[in-house]
N, C-alpha and C positions, 0 to 999 in steps of 0.2 A: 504493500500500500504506500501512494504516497506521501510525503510529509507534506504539512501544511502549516501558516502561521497568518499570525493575526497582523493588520497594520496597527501601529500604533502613534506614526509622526508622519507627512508628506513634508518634503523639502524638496520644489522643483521635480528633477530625477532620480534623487534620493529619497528611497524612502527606508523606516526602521520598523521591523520586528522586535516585540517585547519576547521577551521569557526565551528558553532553549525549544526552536523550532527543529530541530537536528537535520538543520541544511548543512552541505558539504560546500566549502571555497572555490569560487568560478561556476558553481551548478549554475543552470540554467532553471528560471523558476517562470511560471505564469502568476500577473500578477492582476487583482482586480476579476469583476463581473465580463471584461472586454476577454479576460488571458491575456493584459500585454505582457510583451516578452521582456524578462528581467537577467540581472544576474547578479551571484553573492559574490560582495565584494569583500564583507568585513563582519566577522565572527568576535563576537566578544560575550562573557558570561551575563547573558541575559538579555543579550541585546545581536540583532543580527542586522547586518546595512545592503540592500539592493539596489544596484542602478538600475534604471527600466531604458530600454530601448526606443521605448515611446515618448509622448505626449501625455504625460499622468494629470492633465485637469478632468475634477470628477471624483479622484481617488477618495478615499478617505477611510479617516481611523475606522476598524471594526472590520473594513476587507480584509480577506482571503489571498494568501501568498501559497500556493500548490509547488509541491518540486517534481521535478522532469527526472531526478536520478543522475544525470549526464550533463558534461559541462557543453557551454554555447561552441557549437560543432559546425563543420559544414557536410552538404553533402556532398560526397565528390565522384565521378559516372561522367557517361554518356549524354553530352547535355549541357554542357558548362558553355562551351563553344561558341560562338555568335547568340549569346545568352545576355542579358541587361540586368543586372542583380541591384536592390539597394546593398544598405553595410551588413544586413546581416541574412543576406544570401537569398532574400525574398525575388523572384523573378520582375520587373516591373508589369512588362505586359501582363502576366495572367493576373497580378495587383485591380490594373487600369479594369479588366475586364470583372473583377469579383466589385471593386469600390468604385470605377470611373477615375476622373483626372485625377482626384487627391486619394492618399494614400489615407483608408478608413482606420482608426483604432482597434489594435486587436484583430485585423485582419490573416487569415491564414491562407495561405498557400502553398503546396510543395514546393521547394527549392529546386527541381528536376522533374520533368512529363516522367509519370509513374507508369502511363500504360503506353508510351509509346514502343514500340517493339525494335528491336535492333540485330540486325544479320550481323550474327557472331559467329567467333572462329575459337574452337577450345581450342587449347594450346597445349595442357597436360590432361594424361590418360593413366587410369585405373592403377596404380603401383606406384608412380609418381610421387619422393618426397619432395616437398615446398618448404620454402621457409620465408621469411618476412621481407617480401619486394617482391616475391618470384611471378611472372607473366603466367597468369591461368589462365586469358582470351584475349581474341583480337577483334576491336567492331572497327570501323571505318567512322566516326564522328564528324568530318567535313571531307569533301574532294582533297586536302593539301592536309588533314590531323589524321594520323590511325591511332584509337584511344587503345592503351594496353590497360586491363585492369590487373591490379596487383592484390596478393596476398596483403592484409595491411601488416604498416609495422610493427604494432604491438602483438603480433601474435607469434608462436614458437615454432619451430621445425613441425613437419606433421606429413602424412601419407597421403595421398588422392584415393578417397574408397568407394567414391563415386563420379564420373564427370558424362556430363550430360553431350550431345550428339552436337555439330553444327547446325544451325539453325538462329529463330528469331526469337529473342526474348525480351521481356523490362529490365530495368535495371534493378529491380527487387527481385526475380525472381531467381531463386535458387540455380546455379549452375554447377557445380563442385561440391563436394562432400569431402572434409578431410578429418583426419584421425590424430589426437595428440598422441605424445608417449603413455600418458596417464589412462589412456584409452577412452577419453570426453572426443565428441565429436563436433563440426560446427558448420553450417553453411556459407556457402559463398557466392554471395551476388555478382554482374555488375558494377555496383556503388559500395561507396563505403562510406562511413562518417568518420573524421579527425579534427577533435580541440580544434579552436584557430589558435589559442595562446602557447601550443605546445610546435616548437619543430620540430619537422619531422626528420628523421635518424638519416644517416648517411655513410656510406660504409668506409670511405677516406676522402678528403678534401686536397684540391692541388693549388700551385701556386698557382699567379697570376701569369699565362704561356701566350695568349691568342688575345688580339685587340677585336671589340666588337667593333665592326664595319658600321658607319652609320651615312657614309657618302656626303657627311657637311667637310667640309677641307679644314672649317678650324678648329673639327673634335678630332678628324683622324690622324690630322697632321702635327699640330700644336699640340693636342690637351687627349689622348686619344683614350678610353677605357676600353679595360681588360673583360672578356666573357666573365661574366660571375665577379665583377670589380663593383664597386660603390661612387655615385655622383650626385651633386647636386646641384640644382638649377637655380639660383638664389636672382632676386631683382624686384623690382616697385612692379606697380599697376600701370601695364598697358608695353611694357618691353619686351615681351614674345616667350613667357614662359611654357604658355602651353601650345606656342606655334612650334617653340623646339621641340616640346615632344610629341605632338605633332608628326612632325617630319622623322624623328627618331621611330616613331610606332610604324610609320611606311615604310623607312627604307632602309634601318639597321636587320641585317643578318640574324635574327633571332628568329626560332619557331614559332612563338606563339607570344603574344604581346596581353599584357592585363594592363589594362589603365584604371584604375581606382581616381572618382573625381570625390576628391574628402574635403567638404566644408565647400566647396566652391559657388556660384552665384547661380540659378536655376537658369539664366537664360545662357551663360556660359557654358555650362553642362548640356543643355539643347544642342548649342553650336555642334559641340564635341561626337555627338549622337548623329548629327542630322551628317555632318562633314565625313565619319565614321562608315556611314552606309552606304556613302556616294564612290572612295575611295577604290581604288582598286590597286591589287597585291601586286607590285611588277615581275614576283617571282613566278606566280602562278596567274596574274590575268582574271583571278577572281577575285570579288571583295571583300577588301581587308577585313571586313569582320569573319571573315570566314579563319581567320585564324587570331581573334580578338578576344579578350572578356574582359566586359565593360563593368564595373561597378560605379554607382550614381548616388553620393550621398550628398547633395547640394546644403547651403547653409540655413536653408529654411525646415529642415528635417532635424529629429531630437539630435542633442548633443552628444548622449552616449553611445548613439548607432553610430556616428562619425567618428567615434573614437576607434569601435569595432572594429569599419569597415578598412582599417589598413591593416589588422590581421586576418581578414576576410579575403582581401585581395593574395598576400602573400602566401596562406595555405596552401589555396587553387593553385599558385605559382609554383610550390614546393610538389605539387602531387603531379604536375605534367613535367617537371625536372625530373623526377621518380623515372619516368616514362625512358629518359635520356632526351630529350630535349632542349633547345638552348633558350631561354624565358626571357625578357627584360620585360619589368612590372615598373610601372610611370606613376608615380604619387603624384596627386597634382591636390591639395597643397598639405605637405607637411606643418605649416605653420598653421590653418585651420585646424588639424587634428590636435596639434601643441595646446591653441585654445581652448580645444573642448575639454585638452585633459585639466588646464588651468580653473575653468567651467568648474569640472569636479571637484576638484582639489579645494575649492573655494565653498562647495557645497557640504563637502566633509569637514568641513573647517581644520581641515589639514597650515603646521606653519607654513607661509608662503616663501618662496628662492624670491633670485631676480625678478622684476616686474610681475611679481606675483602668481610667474609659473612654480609649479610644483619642486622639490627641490631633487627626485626623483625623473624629472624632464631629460636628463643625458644619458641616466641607465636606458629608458623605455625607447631613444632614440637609436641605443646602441644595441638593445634586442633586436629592431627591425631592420637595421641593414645587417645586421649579421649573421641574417639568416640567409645572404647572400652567400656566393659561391659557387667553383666550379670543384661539381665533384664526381666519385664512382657510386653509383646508385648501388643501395642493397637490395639484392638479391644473387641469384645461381648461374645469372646472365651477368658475370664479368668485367667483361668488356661494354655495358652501359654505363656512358658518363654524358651526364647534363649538369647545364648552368643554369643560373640565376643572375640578373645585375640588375639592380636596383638604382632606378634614379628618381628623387625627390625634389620636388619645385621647393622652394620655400617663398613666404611671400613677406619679407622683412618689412611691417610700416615704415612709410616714405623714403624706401631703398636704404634704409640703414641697417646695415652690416654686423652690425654693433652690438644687436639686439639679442638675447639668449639663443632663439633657437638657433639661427645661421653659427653662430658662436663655437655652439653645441653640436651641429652638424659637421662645420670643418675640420674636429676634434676626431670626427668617427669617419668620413666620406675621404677617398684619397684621390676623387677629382672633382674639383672647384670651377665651373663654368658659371661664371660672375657677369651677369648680365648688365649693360649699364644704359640709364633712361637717353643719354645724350647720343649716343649710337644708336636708340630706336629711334627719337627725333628726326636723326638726322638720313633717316629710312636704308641703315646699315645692318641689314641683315643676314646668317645671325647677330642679332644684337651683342653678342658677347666680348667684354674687354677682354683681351689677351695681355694686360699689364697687371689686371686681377684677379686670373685663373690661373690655375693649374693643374698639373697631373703628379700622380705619385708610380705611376706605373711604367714611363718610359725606358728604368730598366730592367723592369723585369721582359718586356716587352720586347727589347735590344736585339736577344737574338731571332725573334722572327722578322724583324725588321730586315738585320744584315742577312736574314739567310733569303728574302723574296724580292729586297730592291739594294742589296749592297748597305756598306757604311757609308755610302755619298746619301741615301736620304737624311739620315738625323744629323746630318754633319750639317746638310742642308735647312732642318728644322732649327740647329743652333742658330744659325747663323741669318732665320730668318727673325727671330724670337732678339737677338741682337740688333737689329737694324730698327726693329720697332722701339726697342727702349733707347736709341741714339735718336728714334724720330724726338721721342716724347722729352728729351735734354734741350734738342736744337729751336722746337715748338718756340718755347720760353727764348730763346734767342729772337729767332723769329718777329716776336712780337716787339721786340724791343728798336731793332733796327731793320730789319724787314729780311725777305729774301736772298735778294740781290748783292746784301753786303757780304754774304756768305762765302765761306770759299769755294772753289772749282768742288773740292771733294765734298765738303757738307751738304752741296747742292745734290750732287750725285744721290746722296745719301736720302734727301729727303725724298723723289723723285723716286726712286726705287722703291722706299716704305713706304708710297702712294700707290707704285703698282702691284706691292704685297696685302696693302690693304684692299684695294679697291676692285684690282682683278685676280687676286686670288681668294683671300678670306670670304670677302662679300660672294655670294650667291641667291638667286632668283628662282623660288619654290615653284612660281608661275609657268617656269620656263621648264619645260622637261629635260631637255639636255645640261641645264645648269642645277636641277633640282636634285640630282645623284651625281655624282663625283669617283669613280673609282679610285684603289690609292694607285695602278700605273699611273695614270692622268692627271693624281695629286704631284705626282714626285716628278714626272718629265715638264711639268709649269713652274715649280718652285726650278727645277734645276736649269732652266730656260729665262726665270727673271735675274735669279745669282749670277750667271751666264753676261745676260744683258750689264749687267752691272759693274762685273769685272772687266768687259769690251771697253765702258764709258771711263772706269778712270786710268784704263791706260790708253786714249784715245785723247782725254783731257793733260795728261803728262808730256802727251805726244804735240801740245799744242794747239788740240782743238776745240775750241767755243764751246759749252756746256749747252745754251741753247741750242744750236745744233744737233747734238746727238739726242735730244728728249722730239727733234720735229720728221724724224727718220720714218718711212711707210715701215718698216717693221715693228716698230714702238705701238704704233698703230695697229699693226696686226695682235701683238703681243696684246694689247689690252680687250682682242675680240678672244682670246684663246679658250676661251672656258664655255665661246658659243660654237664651237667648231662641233660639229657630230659623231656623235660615239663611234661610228662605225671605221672612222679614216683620222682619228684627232693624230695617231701614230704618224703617220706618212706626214700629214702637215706640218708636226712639230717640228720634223727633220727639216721641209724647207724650209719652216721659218727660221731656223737655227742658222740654218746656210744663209739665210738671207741677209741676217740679223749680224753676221759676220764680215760677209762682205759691204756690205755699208758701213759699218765701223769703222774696216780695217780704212776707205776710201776715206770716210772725214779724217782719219789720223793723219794718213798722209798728207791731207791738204793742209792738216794742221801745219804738218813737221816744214810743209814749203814756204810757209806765213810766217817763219821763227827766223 
């Protein structure tokens, strides 16, 4: 039977139990005449404290707190997929279709279509032992996902004593039959349920080897993250937080992308939805949501579902890694979820940290990305290894940096893409300063670099990373006395970190040939402007005019290079190269004749 308990205080989302209810920590409880969904947060002799998920106007002392036995879980199957979850795994649509536009109180819905049928494929037969990870079917879940279900983790070695034939089944219904040592037996669906607050197990983790490909030139080149690496998207309102990831969810090399929108504004979270559906996968030519999962917990829904819904997003994340899969999950915004926990912390009349976040804000920070990683999935299948990389918006008030959670973030995150409001102004996008980001992964990274474009590319990333921070010395010169008083060489210099800014960094989402970037095509334009660069100051030594060598048709060319077509940018870069040389080599000379 289950437990039950009396209310005897509402506070907002908090509410308190008098007397020993014999609720268990983290249970998941129904709470009220509605059943909104709750959970126990705080056990004390006599006294028990529940967040509710919902909306608790109504409540009051003398209701009814029911326990579920089980802590707040999701379900995870056949179905997650091109699927619109709120935070705590409720489907929207089937929501819209039980309550209509708003999301009614106490609303129930399965988290997964229970009778929809799915053509499966058993994987293990009759004699079979399993143990915790191991592949017992295979259904097909989109055109571009094959969902593996697994043994879950928490359970022990055990025998196959029955597996059911090929065919169509739900994701509850029984498929496998297995046998402990103890000789208890158990069924196996489909789906399974897993904590969101618990990670799931892992049988070894690796360093950071392989850069995830995201085709922007100033993550892959400049600031690049590692598969299963930690980033975060820090900047003000209105500088492209969630157009980078955005563009990250389209074009980075991961399998299956979760975007969790936590706290965010309802018509922003539309955009993201409506933009979402329109998208289409360049790997596959179908639509991105076909290898999507959206969770939607906008700022106008309770404050403790938004807390949830970033362990909500990262379970899901964790159980298609299980799969071998490479994941990247898009928090968009951590500093919403930060508030909601500020929210509680302020309800429990917990002491307050900094600006009155919890003082518990940097552990709970460092639970969630670190459940990132690239690792060797357990089970009997070996050789299955998936990642996770985790990147987090934050949305610092009026772009200061300063402020705990970003503080907090760059303590735990080892790449820093630092957005700044004067670069969106100035309609530079990505918006990101490259004098206030960075990476921590470029050497782990080293040797796949030297081993697929040589040691000339990062010799070349130094050295473009250098020319920007001589821009940003001369800037302040600049302004003082102007351009022109500069020397032959500083001029060179700024003129160059104009065409590292401008035609390399900067890239145009609109433009399809400029919206994806491969790294050949990154590293043959860097190594073509350094090129150019080195042409002009020994062209300038040689005696020739500085205006001269910036009014050349290849300078020109040089600045269209990033519009040139995927299919031939190779062939072209070589004649511009040739071109770009002998023109030089001609002004030198006419320099060396004018001395």
């Amino acid at each position: 039977m289950s437990n039950t308990g009396i209310i005897y205080g509402v506070n907002g989302p908090v509410i308190y139990l008098k007397g020993d209810s014999g609720f268990k920590i983290s249970e998941m409880v129904y709470v009220g005449p509605e059943h909104l969904v709750g959970e126990i947060i705080g056990l004390k002799k006599g006294m028990t404290t529940v967040q509710v998920f919902e909306e608790t106007t109504g409540l009051k002392p003398g209701d009814t707190v029911t326990g579920t036995g089980d802590a707040i879980s999701v379900l995870l199957g056949p179905g997650i997929i091109h699927n619109i979850f709120d935070g705590i795994q409720r489907p929207l649509e089937e929501i819209a279709k039980a309550s209509g536009k708003y999301i009614s109180r106490g609303v129930s819905v399965d988290s997964l279509d229970t009778e929809k049928k799915w053509n499966t494929h058993i994987i293990v037969k009759e004699g079979d032992v399993v143990g915790p990870g191991s592949v017992i079917a295979e259904t097909q879940e989109t055109d571009s996902i094959l969902h593996k279900s697994m043994v879950p983790p928490n359970l022990t070695e055990a025998t196959v004593i029955h597996a059911a034939s090929d065919g169509a089944y739900t994701i509850l219904e029984p498929i496998v039959t297995i046998q402990f040592a103890d000789g208890t037996t158990k069924d196996l669906a489909l789906a399974q349920k897993w904590p969101i607050r618990i990670p799931r197990p892992t049988h070894k983790r690796f360093p950071a080897s392989v850069p995830l490909v995201t085709g922007q030139r100033i993550l892959d080149t400049l600031f690049p993250i590692a598969k299963g690496g930690t980033a975060a998207v820090p900047g003000g309102f209105g500088t492209g937080k969630t157009m980078t990831q955005h563009q990250l969810a389209k074009w980075c090399d991961a399998d299956i992308i979760v975007y969790i929108g936590c706290g965010e504004r309802g018509n922003e979270m539309t955009q993201v939805l409506d933009e979402f559906s329109e998208l289409i996968d360049p790997k596959t030519n179908r639509p991105l949501t076909d290898r999507t999962v959206l969770i939607a917990n906008t700022s106008n829904m309770p404050v403790a579902a938004r807390e949830a819904s970033i362990y909500t997003g990262i379970t899901i994340a964790e159980y298609y890694r299980d799969m071998g899969y490479h994941i990247a999950i898009m928090a968009d915004s951590t500093s919403r979820w930060a508030e909601a926990l500020r929210e509680m912390s302020g309800r429990l009349e917990e002491m307050p940290g900094e600006e009155g976040y919890p003082a518990y804000l940097s552990s709970r920070l460092a639970q969630f990305y670190e459940r990132a990683g690239s690792v060797a999935c357990i089970g009997s299948d070996e050789e299955r290894r998936g990642s996770l990389t985790a990147v987090g918006a934050v949305s610092p008030p009026g772009g200061d940096l300063s402020e705990p959670v970003s503080q907090a973030t760059m303590r735990i995150v080892k790449v820093f893409w630092a957005l700044d409001a004067s670069l969106a102004y100035r309609r530079h996008f990505p918006a990101i300063n490259w004098l206030n980001s960075y990476s921590l992964y470029i050497d782990s990274l080293r040797p796949w670099y030297e081993q697929n474009f040589g040691k000339a590319f990062l010799m070349n990333r130094e050295w473009a990373m250098s020319i920007l921070q001589e821009e940003a010395s001369l800037n302040e010169i600049v302004q003082l006395v102007g351009k022109d008083s500069l020397s032959a060489k500083d001029q060179i210099t700024l003129e160059t970190a104009r065409m590292v800014r401008e035609d390399f960094l900067q890239q145009n989402s609109f433009v399809d040939v400029d919206a994806f970037s491969e790294y050949d095509r990154q590293a043959r334009m860097l190594s073509m402007i350094r090129r150019y660069d080195g042409l002009c100051r020994t062209a300038a030594e040689r005696g020739c005019r500085v205006a001269d060598l910036f009014m050349t048709p290849s300078r020109e060319k040089l600045g269209r290079a990033k519009s040139v077509p995927a299919d031939c940018y190779a062939e072209e870069y070589d004649k511009l190269l040739t071109q770009m040389e002998e023109e030089l080599e001609a002004l030198a000379q006419k320099g060396e004749e004018t001395l």
